[in-house]
C-alpha positions in Angstrom: -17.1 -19.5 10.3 -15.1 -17.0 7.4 -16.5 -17.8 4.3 -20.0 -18.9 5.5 -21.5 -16.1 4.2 -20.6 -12.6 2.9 -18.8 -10.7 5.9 -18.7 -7.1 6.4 -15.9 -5.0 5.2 -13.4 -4.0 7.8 -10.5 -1.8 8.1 -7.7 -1.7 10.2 -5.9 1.8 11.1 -3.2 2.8 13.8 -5.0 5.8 15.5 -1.7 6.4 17.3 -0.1 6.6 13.8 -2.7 8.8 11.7 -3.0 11.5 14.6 0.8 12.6 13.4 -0.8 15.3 10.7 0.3 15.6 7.0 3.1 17.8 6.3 0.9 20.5 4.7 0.0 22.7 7.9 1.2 25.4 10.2 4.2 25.0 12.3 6.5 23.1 9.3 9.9 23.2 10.7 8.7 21.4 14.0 6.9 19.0 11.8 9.0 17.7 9.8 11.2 17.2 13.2 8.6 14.9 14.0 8.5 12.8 11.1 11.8 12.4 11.0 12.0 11.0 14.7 9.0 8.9 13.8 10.5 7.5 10.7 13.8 7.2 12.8 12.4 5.6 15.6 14.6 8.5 17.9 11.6 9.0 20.4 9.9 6.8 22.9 6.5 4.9 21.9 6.4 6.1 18.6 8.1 4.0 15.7 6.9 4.1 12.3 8.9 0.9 11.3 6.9 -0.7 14.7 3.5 0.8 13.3 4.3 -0.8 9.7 5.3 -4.5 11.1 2.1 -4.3 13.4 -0.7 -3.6 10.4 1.6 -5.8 8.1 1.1 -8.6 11.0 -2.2 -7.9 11.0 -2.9 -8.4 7.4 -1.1 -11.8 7.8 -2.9 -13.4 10.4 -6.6 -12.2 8.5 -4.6 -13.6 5.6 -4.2 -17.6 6.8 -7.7 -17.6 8.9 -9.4 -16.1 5.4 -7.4 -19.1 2.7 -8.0 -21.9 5.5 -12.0 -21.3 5.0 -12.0 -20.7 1.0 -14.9 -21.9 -0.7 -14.3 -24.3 -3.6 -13.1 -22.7 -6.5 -12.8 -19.3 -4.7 -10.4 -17.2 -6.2 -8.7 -15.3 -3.5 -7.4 -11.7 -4.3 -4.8 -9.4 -1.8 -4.7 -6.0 -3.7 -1.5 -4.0 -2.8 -0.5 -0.6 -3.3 3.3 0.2 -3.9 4.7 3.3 -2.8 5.1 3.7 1.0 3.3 0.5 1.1 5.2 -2.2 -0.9 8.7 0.3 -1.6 9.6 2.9 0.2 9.9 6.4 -1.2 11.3 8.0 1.7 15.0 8.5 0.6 13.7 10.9 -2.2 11.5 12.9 0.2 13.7 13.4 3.3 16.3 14.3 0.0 13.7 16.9 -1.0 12.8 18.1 2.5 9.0 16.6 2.6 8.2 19.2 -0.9 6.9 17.0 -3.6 8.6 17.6 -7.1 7.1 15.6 -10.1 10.6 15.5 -12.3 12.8 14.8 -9.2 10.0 12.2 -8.0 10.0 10.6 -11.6 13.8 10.6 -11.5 13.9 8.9 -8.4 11.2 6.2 -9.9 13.4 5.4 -13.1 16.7 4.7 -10.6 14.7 1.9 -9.9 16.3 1.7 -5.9 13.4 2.3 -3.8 13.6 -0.4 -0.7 10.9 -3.1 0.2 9.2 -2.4 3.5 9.6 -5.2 5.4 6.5 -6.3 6.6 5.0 -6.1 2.6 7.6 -8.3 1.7 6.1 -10.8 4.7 2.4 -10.6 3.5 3.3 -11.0 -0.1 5.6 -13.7 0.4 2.7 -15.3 2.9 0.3 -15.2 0.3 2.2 -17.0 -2.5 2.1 -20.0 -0.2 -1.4 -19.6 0.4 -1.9 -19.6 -3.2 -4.2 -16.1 -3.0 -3.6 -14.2 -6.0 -1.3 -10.6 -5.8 -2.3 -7.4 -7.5 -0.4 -4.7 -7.4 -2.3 -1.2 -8.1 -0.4 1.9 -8.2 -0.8 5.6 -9.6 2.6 5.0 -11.3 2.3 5.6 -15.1 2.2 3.1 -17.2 5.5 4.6 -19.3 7.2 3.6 -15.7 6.3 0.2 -15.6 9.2 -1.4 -17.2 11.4 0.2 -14.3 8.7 -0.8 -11.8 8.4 -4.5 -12.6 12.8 -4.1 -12.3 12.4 -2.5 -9.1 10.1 -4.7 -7.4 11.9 -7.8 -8.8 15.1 -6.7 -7.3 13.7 -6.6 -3.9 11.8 -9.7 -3.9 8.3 -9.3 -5.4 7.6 -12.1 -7.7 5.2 -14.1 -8.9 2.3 -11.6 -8.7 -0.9 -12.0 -11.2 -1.4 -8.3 -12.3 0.5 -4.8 -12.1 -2.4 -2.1 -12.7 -1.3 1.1 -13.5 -2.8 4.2 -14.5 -3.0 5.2 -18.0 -2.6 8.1 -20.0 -6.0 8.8 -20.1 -7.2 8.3 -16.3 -4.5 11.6 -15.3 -7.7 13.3 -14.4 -8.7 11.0 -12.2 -8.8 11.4 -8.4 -6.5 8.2 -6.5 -9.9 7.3 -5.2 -11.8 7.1 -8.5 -8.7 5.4 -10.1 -7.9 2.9 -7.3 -11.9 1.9 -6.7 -12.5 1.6 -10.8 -9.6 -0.4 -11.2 -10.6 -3.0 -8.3 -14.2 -3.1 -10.2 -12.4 -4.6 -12.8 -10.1 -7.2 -10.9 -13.5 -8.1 -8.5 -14.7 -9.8 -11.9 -12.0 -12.1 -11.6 -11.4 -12.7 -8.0 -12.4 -12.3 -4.6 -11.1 -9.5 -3.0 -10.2 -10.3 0.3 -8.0 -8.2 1.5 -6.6 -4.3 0.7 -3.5 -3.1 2.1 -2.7 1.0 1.3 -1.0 4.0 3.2 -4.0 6.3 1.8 -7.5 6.4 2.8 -8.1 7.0 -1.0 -6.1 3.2 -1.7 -8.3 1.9 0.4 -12.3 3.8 -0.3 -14.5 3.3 -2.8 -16.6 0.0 -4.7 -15.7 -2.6 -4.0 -14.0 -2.6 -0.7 -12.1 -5.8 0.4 -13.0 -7.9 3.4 -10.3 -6.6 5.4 -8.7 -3.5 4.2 -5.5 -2.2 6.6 -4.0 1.0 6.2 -0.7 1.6 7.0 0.8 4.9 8.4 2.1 7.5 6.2 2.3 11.3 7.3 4.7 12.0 4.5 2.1 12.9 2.7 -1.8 12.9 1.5 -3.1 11.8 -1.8 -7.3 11.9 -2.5 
């Protein structure tokens, strides 16, 4: 029975989706072909839209079986990263041909127009009305989270406990380091039960959820 006892952490990955490398090798021009048809959905069997509804599915269904066996007085935690996992960045990048810019990345954030993926907006939606707790944590700034907390308004995301978001002071800090420290301090408050990133580094790290899913992104690679 879920909640018994202490269960294992698991993670859910795509291997179709993660074998379509990172932008950053040899052979560019044919690459970034690629990601566009997988982002487009122009080629047969692979869809990244597809790929995105499938974990997000996934995430649901652990989701309901996990709040239907809390404990008494269990306070249930889904931690969520946001870009390429709750809004989509991929506007900016296709506009910047896959090449990662700071400024022009920052500019894009402040527009405040970046799209919910769909199947997020399910699972966060889903978890209201299980009454588990949302977190969002992101490597946004925390000078950006006035235009953050807009954005993710606008496209449906309310009603969440905590935005984390990194702080002058952790700059130096690897995604991994950042996103496992910061779940340290939300796993005094709750019970992590689920962890849904498009980076390995959203995902690694103490404490790991009960379920953590990772969603495709060859876009790009963050440690």
């Amino acid at each position: 029975m879920l909640g018994a006892q202490q269960p294992p952490p698991r993670v859910s990955a795509l291997a179709r989706a993660e074998s379509i490398q990172n932008i950053a090798v040899p052979d560019v021009a044919r690459l970034k072909t690629q990601i566009k048809q997988y982002h487009d959905c122009t080629v047969k069997s692979v869809c990244y839209a597809s790929d995105l509804d499938r974990q997000a599915d996934r995430a649901i269904a652990f989701l309901r079986a996990r709040a239907a066996h809390r404990r008494p007085q269990e306070n249930l935690a889904l931690v969520l990263d946001i870009d390429e996992t709750t809004l989509s960045n991929y506007e900016q990048e296709a506009k910047m041909d896959f090449g990662f810019d700071e400024k022009s990345f920052n500019d894009w954030i402040e527009l405040g127009q970046a799209p919910a993926i769909p199947g997020t907006l399910r699972l966060f939606k889903e978890a209201l009305r299980l009454s588990v707790n949302v977190i969002f944590i992101t490597g946004r700034q925390d000078a950006q989270r006035a235009v953050t907390e807009k954005n993710l308004h606008a496209q449906g995301f309310a009603g969440w406990q905590e935005l984390i978001m990194k702080k002058p002071e952790q700059k130096k800090l690897t995604a991994l380091e950042y996103k496992s420290a910061a779940r340290g301090i939300i796993a005094q408050k709750y019970k992590i039960v689920l962890n849904v990133g498009d980076q390995w580094s959203d995902l690694g790290g103490e404490p790991e959820a009960e379920l953590s899913v990772k969603y495709p992104d060859p876009f790009y690679f963050l440690p």
